[in-house]
C-alpha positions in Angstrom: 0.0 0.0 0.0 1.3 3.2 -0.7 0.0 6.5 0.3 0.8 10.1 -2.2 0.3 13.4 -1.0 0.1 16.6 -2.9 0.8 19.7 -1.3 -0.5 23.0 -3.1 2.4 25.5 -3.0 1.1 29.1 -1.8 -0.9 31.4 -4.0 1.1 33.0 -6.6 3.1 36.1 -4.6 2.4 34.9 -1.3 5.5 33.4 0.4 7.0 29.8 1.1 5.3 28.4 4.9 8.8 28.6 6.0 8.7 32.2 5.4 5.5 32.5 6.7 6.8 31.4 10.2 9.9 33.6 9.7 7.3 36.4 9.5 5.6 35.5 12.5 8.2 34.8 14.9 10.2 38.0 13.8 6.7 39.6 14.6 6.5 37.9 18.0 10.0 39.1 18.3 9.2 43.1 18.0 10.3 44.1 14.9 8.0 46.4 12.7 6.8 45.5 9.2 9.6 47.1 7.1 12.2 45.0 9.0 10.6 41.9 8.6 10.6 42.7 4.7 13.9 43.3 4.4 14.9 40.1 6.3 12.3 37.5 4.2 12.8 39.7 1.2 8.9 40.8 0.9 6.8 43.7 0.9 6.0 45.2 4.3 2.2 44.8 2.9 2.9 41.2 2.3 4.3 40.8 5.8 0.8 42.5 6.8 -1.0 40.2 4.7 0.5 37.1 6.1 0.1 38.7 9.6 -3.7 39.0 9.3 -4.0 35.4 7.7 -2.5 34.4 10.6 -4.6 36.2 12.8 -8.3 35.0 11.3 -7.0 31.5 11.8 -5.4 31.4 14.9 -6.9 34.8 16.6 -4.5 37.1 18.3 -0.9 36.8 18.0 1.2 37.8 21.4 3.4 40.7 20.5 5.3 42.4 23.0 3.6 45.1 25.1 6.9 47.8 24.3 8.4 49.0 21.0 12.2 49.2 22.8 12.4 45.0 23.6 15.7 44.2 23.4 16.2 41.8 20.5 
């Protein structure tokens, strides 16, 4: 018996699901938008984009309470 999967890639311009997390965490982590861009190579509005998928499915992400966390 074998079993095949087929995984959809994302939507054309959306990024990989590794970047995805990347976008998160570095969220989670305290940096803005335009920083997160830079790192993952994407659009600060695609970093909002993926941030606000992320939200409707999994409802608030913790972010940290104070723009000056040291990183």
């Amino acid at each position: 018996m074998s079993i095949h999967l087929h995984v959809a890639g994302p939507p054309s311009g959306f990024p990989s699901a590794i970047k995805q997390l990347a976008i998160v965490a570095l969220w989670q982590a305290g940096f803005d938008h335009e920083e997160i861009g830079a790192q993952v190579s994407r659009h600060p509005a695609t970093v909002a984009r993926v941030l606000d998928l992320v939200r409707s499915q999994t409802g608030p992400l913790l972010h940290p309470d104070h723009p000056g966390v040291m990183r």
